[in-house]
N, CA, C, O and CB atoms as a CASP TS submission, in Angstrom:
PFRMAT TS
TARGET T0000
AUTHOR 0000-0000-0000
METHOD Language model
MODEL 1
PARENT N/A
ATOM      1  N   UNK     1     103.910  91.619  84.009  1.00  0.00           N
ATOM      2  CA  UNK     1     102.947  92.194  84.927  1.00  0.00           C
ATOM      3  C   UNK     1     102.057  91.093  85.499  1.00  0.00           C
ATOM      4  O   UNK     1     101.796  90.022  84.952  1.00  0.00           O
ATOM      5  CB  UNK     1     102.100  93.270  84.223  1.00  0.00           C
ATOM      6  N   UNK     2     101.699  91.458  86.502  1.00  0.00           N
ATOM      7  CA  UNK     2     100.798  90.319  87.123  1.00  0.00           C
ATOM      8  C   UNK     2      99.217  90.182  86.601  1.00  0.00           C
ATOM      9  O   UNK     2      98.645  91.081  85.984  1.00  0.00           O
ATOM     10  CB  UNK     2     100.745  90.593  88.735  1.00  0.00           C
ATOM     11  N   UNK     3      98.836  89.382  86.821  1.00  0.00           N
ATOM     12  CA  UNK     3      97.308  89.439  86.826  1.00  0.00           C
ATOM     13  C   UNK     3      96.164  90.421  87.459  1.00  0.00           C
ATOM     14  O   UNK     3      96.317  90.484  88.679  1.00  0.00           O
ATOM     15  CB  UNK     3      97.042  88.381  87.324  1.00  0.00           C
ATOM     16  N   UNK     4      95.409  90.960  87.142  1.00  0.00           N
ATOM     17  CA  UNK     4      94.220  91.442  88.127  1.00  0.00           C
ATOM     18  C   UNK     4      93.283  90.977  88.749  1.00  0.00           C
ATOM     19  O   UNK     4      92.374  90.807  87.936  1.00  0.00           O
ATOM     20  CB  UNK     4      93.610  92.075  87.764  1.00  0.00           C
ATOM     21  N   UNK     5      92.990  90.684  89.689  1.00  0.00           N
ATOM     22  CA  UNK     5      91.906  89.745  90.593  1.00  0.00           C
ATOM     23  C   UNK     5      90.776  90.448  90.586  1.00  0.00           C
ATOM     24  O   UNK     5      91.041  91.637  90.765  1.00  0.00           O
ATOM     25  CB  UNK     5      92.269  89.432  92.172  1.00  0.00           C
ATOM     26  N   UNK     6      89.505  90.233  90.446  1.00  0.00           N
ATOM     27  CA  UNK     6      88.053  91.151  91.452  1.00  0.00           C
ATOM     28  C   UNK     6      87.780  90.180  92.160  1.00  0.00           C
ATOM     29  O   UNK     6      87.710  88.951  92.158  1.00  0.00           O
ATOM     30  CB  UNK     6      86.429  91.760  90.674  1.00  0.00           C
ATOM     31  N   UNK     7      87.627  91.169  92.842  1.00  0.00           N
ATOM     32  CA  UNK     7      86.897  90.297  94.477  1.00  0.00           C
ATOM     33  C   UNK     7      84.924  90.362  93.954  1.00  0.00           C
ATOM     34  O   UNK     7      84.295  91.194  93.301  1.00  0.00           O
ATOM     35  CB  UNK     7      87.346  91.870  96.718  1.00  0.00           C
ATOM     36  N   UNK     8      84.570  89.260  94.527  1.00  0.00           N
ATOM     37  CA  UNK     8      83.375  89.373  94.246  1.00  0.00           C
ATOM     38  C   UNK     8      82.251  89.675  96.006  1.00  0.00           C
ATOM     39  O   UNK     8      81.116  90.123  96.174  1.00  0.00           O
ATOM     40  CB  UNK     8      83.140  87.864  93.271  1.00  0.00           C
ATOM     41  N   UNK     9      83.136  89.241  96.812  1.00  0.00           N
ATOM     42  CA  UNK     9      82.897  89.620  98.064  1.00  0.00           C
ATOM     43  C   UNK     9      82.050  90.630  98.741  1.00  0.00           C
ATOM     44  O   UNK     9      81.084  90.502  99.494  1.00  0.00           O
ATOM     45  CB  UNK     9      83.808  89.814  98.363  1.00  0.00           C
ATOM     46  N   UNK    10      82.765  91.835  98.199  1.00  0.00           N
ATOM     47  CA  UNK    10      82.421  93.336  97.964  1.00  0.00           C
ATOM     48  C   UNK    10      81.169  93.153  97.376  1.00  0.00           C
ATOM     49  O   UNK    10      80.182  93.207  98.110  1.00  0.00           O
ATOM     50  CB  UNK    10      83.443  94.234  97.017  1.00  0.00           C
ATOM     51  N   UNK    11      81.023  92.930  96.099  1.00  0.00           N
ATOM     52  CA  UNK    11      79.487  93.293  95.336  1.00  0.00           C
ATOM     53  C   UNK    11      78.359  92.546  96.346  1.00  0.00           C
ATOM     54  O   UNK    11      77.331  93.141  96.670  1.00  0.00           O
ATOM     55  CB  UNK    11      79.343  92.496  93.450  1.00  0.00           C
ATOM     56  N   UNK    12      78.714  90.950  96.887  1.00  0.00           N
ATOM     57  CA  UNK    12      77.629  90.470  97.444  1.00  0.00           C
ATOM     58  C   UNK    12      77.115  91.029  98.781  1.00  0.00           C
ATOM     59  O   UNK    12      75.949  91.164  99.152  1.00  0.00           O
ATOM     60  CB  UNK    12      77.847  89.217  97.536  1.00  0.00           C
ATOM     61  N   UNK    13      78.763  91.447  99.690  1.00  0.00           N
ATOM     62  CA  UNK    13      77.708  92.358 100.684  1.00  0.00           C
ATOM     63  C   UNK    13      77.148  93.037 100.927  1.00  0.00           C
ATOM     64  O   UNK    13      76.259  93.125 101.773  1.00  0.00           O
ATOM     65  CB  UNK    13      77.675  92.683 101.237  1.00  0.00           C
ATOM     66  N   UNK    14      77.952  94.347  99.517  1.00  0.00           N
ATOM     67  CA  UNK    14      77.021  95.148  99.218  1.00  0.00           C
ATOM     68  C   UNK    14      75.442  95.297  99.036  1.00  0.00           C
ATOM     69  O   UNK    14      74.617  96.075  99.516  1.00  0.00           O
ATOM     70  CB  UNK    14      77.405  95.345  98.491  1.00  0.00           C
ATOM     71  N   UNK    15      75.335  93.843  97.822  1.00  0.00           N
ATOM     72  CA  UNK    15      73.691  93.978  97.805  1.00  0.00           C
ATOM     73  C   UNK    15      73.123  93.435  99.188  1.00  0.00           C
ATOM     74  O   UNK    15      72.074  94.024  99.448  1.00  0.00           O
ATOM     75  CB  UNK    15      72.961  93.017  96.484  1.00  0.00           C
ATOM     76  N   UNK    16      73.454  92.554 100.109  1.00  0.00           N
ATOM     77  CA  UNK    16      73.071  92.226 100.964  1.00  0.00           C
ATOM     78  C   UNK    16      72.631  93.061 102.107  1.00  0.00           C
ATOM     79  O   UNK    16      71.640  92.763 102.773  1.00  0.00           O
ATOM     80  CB  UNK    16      73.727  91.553 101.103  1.00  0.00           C
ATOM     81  N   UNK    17      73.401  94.162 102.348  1.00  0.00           N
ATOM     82  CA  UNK    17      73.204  95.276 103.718  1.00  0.00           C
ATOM     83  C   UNK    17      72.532  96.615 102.595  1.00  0.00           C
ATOM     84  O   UNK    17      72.404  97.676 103.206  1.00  0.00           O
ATOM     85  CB  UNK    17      75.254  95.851 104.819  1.00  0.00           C
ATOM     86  N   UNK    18      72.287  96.653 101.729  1.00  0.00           N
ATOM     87  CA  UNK    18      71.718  97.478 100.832  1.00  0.00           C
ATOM     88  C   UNK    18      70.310  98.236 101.930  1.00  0.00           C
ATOM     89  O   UNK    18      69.976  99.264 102.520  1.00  0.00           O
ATOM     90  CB  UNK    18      71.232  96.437  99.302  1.00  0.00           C
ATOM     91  N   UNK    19      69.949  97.026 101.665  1.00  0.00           N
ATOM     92  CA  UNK    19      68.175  97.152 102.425  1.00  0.00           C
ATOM     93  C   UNK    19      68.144  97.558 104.022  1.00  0.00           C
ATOM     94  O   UNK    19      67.388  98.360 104.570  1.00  0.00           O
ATOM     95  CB  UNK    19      67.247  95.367 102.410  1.00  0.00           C
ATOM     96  N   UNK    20      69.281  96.694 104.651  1.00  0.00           N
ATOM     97  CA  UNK    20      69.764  96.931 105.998  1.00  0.00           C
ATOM     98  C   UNK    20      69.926  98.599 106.621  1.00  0.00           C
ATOM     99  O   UNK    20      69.192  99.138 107.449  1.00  0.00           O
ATOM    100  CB  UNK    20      71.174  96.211 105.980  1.00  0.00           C
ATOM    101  N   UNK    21      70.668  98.961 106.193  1.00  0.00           N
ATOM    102  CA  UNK    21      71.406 100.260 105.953  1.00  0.00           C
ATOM    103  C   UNK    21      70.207 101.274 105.904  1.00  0.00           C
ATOM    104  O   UNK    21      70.103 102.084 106.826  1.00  0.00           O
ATOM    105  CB  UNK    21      72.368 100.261 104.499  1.00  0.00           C
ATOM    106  N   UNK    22      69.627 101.271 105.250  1.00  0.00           N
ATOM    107  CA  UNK    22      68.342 102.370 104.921  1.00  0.00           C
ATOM    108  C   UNK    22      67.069 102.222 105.912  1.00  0.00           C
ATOM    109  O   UNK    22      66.326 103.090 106.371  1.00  0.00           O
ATOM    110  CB  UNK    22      67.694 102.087 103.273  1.00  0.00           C
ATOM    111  N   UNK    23      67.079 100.976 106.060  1.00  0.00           N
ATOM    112  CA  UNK    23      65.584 101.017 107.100  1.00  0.00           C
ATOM    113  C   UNK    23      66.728 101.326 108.431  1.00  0.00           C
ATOM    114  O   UNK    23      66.180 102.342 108.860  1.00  0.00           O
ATOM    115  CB  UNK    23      64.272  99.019 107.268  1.00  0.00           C
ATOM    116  N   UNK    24      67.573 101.185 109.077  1.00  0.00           N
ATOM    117  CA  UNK    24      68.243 101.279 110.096  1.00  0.00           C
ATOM    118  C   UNK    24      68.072 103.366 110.193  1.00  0.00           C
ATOM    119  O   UNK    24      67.332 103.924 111.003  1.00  0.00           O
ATOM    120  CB  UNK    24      69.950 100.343 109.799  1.00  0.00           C
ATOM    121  N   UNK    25      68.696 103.891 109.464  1.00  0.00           N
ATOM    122  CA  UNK    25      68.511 104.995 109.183  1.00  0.00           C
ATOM    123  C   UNK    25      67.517 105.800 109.043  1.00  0.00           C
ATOM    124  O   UNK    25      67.552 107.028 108.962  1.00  0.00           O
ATOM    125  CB  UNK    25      68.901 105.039 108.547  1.00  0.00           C
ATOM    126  N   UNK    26      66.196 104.770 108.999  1.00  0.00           N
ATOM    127  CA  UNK    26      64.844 105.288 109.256  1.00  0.00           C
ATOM    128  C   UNK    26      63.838 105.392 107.683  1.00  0.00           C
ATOM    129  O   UNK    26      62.719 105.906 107.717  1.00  0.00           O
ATOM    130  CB  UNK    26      65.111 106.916 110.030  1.00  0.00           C
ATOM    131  N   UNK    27      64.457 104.809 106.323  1.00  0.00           N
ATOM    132  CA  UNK    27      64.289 104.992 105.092  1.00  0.00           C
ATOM    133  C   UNK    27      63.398 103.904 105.020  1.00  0.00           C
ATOM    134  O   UNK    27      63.809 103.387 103.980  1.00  0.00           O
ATOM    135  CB  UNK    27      65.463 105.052 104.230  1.00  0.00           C
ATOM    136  N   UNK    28      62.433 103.170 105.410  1.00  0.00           N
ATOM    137  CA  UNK    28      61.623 102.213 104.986  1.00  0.00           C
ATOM    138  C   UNK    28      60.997 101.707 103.676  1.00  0.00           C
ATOM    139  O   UNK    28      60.910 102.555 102.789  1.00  0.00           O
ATOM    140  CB  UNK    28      60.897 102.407 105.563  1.00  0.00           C
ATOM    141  N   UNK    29      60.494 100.327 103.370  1.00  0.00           N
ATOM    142  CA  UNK    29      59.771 101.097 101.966  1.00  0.00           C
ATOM    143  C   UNK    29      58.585 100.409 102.301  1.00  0.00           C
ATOM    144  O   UNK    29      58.522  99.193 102.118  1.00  0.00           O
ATOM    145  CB  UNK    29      60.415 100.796 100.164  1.00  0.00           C
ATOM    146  N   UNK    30      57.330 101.251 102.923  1.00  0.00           N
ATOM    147  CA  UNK    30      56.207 100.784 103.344  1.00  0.00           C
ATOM    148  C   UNK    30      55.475 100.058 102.496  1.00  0.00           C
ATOM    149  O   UNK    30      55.778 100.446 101.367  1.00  0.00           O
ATOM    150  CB  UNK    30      55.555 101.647 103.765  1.00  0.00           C
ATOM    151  N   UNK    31      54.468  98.995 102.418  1.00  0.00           N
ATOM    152  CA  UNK    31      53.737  98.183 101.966  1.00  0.00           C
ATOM    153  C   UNK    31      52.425  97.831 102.125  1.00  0.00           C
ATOM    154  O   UNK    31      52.313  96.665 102.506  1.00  0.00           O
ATOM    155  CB  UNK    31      54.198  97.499 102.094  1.00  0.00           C
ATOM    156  N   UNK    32      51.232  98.502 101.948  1.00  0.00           N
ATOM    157  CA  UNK    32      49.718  97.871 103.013  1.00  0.00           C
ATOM    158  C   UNK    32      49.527  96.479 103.074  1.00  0.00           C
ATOM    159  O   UNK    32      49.383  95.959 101.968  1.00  0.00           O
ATOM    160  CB  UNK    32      48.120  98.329 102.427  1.00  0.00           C
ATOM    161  N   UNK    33      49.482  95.704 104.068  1.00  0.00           N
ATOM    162  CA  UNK    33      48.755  94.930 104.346  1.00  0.00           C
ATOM    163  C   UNK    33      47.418  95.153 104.598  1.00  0.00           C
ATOM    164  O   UNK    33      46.878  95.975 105.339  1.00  0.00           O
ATOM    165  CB  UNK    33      49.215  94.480 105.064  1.00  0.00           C
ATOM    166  N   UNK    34      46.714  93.845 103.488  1.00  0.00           N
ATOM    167  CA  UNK    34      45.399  94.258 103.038  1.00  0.00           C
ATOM    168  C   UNK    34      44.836  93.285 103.878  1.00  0.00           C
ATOM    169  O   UNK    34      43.766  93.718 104.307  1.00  0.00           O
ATOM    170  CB  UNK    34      45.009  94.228 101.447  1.00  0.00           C
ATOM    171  N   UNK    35      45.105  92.068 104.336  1.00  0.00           N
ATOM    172  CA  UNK    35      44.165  91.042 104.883  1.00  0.00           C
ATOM    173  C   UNK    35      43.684  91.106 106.562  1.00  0.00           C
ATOM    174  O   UNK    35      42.913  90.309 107.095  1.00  0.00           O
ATOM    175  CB  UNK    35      44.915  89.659 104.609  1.00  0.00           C
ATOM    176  N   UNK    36      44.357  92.272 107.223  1.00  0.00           N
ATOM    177  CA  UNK    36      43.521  92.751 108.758  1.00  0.00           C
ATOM    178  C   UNK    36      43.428  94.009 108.381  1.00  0.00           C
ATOM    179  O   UNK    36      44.373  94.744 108.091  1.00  0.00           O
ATOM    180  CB  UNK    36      44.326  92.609 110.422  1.00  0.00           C
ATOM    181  N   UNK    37      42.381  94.255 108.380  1.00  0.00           N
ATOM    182  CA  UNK    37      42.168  96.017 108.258  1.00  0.00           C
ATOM    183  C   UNK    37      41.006  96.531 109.203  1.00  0.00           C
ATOM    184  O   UNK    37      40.278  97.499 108.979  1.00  0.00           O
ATOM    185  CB  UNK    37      41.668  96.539 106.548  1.00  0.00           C
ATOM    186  N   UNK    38      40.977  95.665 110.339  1.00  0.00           N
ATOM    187  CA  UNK    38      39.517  96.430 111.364  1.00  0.00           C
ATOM    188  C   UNK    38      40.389  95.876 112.874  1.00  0.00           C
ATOM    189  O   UNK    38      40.898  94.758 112.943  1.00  0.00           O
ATOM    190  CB  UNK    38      37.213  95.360 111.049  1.00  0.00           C
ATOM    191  N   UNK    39      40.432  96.931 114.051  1.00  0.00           N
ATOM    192  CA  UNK    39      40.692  96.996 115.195  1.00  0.00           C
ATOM    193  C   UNK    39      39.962  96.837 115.852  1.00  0.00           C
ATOM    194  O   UNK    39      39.334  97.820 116.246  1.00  0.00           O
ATOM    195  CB  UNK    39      41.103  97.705 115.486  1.00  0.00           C
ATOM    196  N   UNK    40      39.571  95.315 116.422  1.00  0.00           N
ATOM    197  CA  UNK    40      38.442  95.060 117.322  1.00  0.00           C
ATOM    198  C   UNK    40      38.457  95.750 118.596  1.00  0.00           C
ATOM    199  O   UNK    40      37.374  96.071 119.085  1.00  0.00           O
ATOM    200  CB  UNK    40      38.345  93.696 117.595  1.00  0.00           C
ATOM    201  N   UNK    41      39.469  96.005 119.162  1.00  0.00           N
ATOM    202  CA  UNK    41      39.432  96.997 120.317  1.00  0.00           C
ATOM    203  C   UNK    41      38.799  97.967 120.193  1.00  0.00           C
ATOM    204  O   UNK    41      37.741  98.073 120.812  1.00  0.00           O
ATOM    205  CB  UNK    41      40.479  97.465 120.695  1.00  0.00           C
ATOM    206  N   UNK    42      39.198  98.851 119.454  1.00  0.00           N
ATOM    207  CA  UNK    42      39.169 100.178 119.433  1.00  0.00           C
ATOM    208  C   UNK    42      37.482 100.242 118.145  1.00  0.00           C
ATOM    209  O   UNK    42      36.730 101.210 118.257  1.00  0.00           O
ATOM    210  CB  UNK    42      41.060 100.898 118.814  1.00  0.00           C
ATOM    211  N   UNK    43      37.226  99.340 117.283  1.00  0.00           N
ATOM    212  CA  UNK    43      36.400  99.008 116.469  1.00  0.00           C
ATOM    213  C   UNK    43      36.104 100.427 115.129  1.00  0.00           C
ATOM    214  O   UNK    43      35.117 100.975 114.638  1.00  0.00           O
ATOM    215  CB  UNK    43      35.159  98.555 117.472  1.00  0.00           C
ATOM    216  N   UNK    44      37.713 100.537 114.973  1.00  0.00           N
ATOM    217  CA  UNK    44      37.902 101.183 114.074  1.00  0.00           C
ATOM    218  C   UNK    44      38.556 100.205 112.916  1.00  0.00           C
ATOM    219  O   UNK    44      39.047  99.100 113.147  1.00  0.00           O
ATOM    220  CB  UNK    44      38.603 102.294 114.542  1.00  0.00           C
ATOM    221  N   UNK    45      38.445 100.950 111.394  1.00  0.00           N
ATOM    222  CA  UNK    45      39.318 100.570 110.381  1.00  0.00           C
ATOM    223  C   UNK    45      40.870 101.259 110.840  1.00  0.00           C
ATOM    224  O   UNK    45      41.110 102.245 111.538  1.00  0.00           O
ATOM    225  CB  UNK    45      38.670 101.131 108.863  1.00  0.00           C
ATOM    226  N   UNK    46      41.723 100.370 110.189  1.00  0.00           N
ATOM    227  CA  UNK    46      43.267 100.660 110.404  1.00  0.00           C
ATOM    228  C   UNK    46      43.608  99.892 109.203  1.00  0.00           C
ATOM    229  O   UNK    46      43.156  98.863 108.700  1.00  0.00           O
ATOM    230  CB  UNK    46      44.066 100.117 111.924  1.00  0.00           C
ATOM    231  N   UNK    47      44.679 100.824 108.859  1.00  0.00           N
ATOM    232  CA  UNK    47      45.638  99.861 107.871  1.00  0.00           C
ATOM    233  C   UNK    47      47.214 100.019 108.428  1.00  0.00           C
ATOM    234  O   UNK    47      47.981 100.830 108.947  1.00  0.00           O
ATOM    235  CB  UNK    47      45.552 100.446 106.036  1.00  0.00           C
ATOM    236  N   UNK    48      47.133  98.791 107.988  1.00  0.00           N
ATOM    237  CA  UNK    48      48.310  97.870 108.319  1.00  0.00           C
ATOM    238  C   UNK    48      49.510  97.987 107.462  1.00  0.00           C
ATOM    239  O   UNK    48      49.416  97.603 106.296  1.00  0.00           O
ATOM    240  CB  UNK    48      47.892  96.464 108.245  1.00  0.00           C
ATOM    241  N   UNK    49      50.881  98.582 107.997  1.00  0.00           N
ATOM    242  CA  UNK    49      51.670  99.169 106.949  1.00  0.00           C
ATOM    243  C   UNK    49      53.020  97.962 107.315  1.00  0.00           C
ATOM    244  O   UNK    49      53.487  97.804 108.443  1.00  0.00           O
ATOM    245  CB  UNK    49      52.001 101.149 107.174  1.00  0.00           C
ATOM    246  N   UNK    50      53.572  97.031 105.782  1.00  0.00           N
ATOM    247  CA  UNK    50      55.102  96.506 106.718  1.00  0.00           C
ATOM    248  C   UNK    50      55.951  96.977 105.634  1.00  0.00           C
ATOM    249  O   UNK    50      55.699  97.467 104.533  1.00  0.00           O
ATOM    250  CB  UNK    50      55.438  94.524 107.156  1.00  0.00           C
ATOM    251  N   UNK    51      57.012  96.697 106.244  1.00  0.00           N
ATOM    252  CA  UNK    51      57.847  96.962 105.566  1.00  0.00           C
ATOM    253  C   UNK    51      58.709  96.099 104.739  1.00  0.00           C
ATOM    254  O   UNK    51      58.859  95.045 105.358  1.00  0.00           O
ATOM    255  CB  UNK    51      58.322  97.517 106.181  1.00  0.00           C
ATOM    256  N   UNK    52      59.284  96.075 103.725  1.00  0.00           N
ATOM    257  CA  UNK    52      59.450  95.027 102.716  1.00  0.00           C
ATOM    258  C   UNK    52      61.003  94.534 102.833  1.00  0.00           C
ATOM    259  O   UNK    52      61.629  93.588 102.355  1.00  0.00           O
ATOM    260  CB  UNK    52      59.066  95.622 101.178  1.00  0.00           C
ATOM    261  N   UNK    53      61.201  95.196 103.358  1.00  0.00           N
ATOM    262  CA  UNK    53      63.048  94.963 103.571  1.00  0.00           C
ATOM    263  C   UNK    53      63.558  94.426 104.874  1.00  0.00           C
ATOM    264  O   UNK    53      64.604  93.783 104.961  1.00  0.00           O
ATOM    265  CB  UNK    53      63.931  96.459 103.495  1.00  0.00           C
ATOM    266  N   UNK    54      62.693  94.749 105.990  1.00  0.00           N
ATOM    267  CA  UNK    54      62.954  94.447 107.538  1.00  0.00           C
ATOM    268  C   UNK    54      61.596  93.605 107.700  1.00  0.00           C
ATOM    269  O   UNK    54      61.716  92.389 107.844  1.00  0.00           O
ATOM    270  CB  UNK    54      63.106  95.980 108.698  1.00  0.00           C
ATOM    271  N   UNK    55      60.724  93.989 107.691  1.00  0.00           N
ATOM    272  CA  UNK    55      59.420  93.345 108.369  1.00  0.00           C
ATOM    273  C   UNK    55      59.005  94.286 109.180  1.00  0.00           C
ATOM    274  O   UNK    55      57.831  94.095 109.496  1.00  0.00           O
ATOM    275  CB  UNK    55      59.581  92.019 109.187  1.00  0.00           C
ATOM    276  N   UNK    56      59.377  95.035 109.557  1.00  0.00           N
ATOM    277  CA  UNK    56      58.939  96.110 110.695  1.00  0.00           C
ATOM    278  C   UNK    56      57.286  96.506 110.382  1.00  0.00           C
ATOM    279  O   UNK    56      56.970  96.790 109.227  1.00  0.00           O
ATOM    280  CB  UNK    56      60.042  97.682 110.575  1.00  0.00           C
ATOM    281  N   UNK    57      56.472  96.507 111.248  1.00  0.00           N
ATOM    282  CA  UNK    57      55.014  97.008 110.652  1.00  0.00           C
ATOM    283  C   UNK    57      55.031  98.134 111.688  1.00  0.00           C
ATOM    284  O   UNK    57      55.806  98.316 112.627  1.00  0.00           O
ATOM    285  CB  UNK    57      53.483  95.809 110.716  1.00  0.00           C
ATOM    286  N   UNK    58      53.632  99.070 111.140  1.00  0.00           N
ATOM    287  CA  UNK    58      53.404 100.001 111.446  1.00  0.00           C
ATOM    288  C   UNK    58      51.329 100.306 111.203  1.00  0.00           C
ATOM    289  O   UNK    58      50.785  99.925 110.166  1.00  0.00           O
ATOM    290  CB  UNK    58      54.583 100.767 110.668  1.00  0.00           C
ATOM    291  N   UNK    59      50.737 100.823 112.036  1.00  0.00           N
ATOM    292  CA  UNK    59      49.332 101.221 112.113  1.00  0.00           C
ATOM    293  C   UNK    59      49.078 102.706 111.825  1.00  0.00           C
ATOM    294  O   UNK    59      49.741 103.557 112.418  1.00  0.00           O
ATOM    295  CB  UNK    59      48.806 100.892 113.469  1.00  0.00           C
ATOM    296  N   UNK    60      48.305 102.981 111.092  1.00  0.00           N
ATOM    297  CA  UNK    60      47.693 104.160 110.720  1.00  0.00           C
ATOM    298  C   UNK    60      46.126 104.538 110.694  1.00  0.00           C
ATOM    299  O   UNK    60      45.574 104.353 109.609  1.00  0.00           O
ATOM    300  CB  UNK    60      48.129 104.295 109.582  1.00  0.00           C
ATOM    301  N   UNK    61      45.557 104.903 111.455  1.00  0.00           N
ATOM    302  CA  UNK    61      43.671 104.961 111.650  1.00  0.00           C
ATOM    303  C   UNK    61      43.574 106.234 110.334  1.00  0.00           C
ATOM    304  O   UNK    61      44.188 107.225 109.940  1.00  0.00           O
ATOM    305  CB  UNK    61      42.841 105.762 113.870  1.00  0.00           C
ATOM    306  N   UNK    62      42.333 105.397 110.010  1.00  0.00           N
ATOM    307  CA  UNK    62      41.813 105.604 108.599  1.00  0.00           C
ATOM    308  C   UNK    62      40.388 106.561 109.137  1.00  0.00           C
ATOM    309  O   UNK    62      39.589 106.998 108.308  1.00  0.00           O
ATOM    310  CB  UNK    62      41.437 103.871 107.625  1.00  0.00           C
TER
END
């Protein structure tokens, strides 16, 4: 009988598009950014939301 091979290929892209896959789909995993939290425009507090897998940020008035 022959040998059995694993591919290791598979597991690494897997973990790699893991994170990809879910924020694409709209699944984020939000994060506050704590170090700007005041909107000089508008001269409200805001917090500052990113996301840990993409970078994508997002604003929410407090």
């Amino acid at each position: 009988m022959g040998e059995i091979v694993q591919f290791s290929a598979k597991k690494i892209k897997k973990k790699r598009q893991a994170g990809k896959t879910l924020c694409l789909n709209g699944f984020h995993k939000w994060e506050v950014k704590k170090n700007n939290q005041f909107d000089s425009q508008q001269g409200k507090l805001i917090s500052v939301y990113v996301c840990i897998r993409c970078g994508k940020t997002k604003n929410k008035k407090t």
